[in-house]
N, C-alpha and C positions, 0 to 999 in steps of 0.2 A: 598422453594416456599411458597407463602404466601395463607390464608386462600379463599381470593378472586380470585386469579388464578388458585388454584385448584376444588374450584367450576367452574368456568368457564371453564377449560378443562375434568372436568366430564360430564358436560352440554355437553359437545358437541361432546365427545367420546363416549355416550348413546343415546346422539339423542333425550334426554328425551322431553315432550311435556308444556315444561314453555314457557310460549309467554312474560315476562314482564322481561326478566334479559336485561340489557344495555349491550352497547361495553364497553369491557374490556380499563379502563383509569390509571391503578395503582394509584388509588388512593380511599382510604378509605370513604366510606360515614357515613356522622354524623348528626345526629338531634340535632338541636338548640333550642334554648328557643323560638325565635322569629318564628323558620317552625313553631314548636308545637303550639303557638298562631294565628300563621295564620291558621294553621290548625281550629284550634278552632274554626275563627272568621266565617271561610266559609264553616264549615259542613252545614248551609241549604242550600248553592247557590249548595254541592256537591249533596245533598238529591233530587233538583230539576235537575242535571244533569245526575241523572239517568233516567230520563225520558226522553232522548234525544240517548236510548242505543238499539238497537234493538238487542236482545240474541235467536237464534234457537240452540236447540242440540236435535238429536236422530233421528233414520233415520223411524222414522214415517212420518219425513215432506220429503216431495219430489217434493214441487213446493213453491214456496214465497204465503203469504197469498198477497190476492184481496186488503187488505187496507193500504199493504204499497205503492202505488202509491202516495199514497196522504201526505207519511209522510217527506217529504222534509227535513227537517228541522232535521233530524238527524244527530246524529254527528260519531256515533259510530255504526258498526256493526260486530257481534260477531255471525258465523255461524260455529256450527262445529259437526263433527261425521251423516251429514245426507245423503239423497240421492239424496239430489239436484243438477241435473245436470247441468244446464244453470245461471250465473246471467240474470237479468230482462235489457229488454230495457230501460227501464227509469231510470236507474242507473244515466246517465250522469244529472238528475235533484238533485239529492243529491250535492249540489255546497258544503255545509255545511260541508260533511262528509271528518273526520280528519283522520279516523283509519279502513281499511275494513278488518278484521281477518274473514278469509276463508278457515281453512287444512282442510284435511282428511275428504274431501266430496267426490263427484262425477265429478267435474266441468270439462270440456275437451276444454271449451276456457274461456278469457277473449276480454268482446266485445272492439271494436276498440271508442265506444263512452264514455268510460275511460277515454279520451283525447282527445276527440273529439270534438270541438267548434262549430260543425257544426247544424244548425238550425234545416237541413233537417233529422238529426237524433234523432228527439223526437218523441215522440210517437202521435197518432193523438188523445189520449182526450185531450192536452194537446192545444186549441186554442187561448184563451182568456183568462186576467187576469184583475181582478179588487179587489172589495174587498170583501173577502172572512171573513166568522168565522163558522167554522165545527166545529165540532164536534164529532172528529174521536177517533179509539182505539189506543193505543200504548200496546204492547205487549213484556213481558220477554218469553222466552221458550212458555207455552200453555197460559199462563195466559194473560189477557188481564183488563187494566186500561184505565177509560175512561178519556182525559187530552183535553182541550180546544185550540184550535190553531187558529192564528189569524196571516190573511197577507193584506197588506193596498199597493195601491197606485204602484202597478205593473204596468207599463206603455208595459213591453214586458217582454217575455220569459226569463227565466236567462242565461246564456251562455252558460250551459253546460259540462264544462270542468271542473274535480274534482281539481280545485287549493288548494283546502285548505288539500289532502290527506299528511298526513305526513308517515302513517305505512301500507302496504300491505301485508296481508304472504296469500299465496296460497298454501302452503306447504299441499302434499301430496293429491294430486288430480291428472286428469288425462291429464294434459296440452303438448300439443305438440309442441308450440310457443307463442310467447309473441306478443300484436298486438304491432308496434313502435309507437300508438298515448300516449301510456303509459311513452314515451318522453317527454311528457307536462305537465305532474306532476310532474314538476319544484320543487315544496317544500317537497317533497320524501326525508324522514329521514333514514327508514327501509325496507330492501325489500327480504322477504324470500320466495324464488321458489325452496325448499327442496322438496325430491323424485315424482319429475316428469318427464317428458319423453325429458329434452328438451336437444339439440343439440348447440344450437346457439341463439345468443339474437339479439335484429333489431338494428344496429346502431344509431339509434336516439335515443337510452337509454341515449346515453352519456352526453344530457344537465339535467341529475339525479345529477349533481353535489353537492347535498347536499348530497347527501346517505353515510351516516356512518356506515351502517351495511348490510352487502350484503350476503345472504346465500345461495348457489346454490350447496348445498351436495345433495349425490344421482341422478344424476342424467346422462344423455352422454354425458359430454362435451370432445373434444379430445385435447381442447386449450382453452385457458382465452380468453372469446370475449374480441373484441377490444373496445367494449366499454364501457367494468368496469375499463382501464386502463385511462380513459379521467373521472373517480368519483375523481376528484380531493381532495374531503374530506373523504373517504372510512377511518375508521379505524378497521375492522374486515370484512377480507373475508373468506369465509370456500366452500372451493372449493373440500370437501374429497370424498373421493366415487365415482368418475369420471371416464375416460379414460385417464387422461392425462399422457405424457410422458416426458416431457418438460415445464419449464418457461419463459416465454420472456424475452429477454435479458435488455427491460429497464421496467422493474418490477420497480425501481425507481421512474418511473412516478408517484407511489400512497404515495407521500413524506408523508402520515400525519400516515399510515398501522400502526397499533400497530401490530397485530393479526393475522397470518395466519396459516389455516387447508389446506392443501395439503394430508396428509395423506389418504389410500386406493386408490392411484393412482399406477401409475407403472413410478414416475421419476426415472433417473437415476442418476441425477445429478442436484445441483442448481445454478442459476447466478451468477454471481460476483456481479448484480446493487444489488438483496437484501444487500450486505453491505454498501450500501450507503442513505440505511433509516433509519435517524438516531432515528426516534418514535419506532422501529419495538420492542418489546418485550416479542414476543413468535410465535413459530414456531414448527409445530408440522407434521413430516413427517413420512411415513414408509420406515424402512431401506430394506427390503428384497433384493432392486433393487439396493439401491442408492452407488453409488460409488464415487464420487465426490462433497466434501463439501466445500465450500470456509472456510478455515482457520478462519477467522475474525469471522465467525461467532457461530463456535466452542468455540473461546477462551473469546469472549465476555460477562464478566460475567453480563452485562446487559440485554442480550437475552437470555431466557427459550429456551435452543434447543433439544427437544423432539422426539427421535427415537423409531418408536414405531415397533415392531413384530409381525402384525397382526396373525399369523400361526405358531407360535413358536409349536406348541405340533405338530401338522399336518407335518412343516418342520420336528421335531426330529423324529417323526414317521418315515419320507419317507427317512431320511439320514439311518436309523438306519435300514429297507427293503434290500437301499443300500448296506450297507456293506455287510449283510448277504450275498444277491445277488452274490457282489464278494470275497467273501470270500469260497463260495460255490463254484465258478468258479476255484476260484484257484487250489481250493484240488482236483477237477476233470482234470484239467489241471496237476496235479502234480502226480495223479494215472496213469494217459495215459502214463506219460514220463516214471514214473517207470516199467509199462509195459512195453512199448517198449524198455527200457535201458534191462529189463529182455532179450527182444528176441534176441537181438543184444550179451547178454553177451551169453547166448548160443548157440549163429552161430559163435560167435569166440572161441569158444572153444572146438568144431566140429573141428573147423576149424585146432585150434593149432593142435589138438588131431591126426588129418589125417596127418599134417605134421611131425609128431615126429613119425607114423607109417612109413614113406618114410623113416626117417634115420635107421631103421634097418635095420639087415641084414636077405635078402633073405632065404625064407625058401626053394627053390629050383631057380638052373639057366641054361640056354639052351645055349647047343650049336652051333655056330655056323661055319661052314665053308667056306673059300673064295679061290674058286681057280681061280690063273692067269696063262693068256694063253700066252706066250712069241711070 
């Protein structure tokens, strides 16, 4: 197994908290003369693209500051480790933002104006638009820089609707459902809903058909929604840590999959369609249950097929209880027979014993007399 697959199945047998590894494509990444020059040529356009980042971390913050209302024009938001529990209503005016990194907050929805195109869901400072030049702060974590913004010749409201979101993780927050306007983030690359409370996703997920990476570990699902199997470009799903018992039969469907985490479920068995993707090249399940492997994809030496024993010390422990258990039963089961074998050997030998006193001869015998009367 090669360097970059076994980081990738560490990544994600640990759960560890890297937000920037890609789907796994077997293939090597290389810097060229020409990135490293481009690199070069656009360190100040990146220098200025930091100030289109908005970064909170630490759970001092517990509500969004007063002046990102007005910061539109971001592109990147980076919230993590706080106590924030709501995003903001005005979210849906961020048309801009490309990347909303959100775990292991407090959050327990996402609003339905994520997707939502609708007017009547903006917020009401938001009336009129002309030309503006503020003079607002943009802010990393506590610190705040003062940067010049300027917007010209708004004839109306923007629309709304995050089109340009490419990467979502909400990972490890307290979500119970997904709203389905999050359907309309059409150009949805990434989308990671790790350890949260969900069951089921809304069927209008399904026009996410760009989504190449889909993470939905940890969390209750009893079946593959139906509508990660319409991500037509899906190549890494990690579905571990669930309830599930079963995979659909036309798993197929997701013809581009490189990548699949099943593992910490309870299958017992897998489909026959996983042999018919022919991108598929690693698979990583737990055996405790499974009984039932299609041949092909055992023998395939193109496919990493990963059997893993989450409870191996636990199992040996509880076999090894077992035995004792009946092993214990036995010699108790085997003391009672010898007992009773004992009381049976001395009731037949009582027994013999009485009988072999019958064949001797009497120590006295009586007379008797019979008289007939003719």
């Amino acid at each position: 197994m090669r360097t970059t697959e076994l980081n990738l199945l560490q990544h994600y047998l640990e759960r560890t908290t890297l937000t920037h590894m890609q789907p796994y494509t077997g293939e090597h990444s290389s810097t060229t003369e020409a990135d490293q020059q481009d690199h070069k040529d656009y360190q100040d356009q990146e220098l200025d693209q930091t100030k289109l980042i908005l970064q909170l971390e630490g759970d001092q913050w517990k509500h969004f500051p007063a002046e990102l209302q007005w910061m539109t024009y971001l592109k990147e938001w980076h919230i993590r480790g706080t106590k924030i529990s709501q995003l903001p209503d005005y979210l849906a005016l961020f048309t801009q933002l490309a990347i909303l990194e959100i775990p292991k907050n407090a959050i327990t929805e996402l609003p339905p104006e994520i997707g939502d195109n609708s007017v009547d869901s903006f917020p009401s400072f938001i009336n009129t638009w002309g030309k503006l030049s503020l003079c607002i702060a943009a802010f990393s974590m506590s610190v705040f820089s003062v940067i010049q913004w300027s917007t010209s010749n708004h004839s109306s409201p923007p629309s709304g609707k995050l089109t340009e979101l490419r990467e979502l993780n909400v990972s490890y927050n307290r979500l119970c459902k997904i709203p389905p306007e999050l359907g309309n983030c059409e150009n949805m690359e990434r989308l990671e809903l790790t350890g949260n409370f969900l069951s089921e996703l809304p069927f209008e997920l399904r026009n996410l058909t760009q989504v190449v990476h889909l993470d939905l570990a940890e969390n209750s699902f009893m079946s593959i929604p139906i509508c990660t199997l319409r991500m037509s470009s899906l190549q890494l799903l990690d579905l571990s840590n669930n309830q599930l018992t079963d995979l659909p039969q036309d798993m197929d469907r997701l013809d581009q999959l490189v990548t699949l985490f099943v593992h910490k479920n309870k299958l017992m068995y897998l489909p026959q369609a996983l042999t018919n993707i022919s991108t598929l090249k690693m698979i990583v399940v737990s055996a405790e249950d499974l009984t039932c492997i299609p041949t092909r994809l055992c023998s395939n030496p193109d496919i990493k097929f990963i059997r893993l024993y989450d409870n191996m010390f636990t199992k040996t422990c509880e076999e090894t209880k077992k035995k004792e258990k009946t092993k214990r039963k036995r010699w108790r089961e085997q003391r009672e027979e010898k007992v009773k074998d004992s009381g049976d050997k001395e009731f037949i030998e009582a027994y013999i014993g009485s009988l072999q006193d019958r064949d001797t001869v009497p120590f006295s015998t009586t007379k008797v007399s019979i008289a007939c009367l003719l």
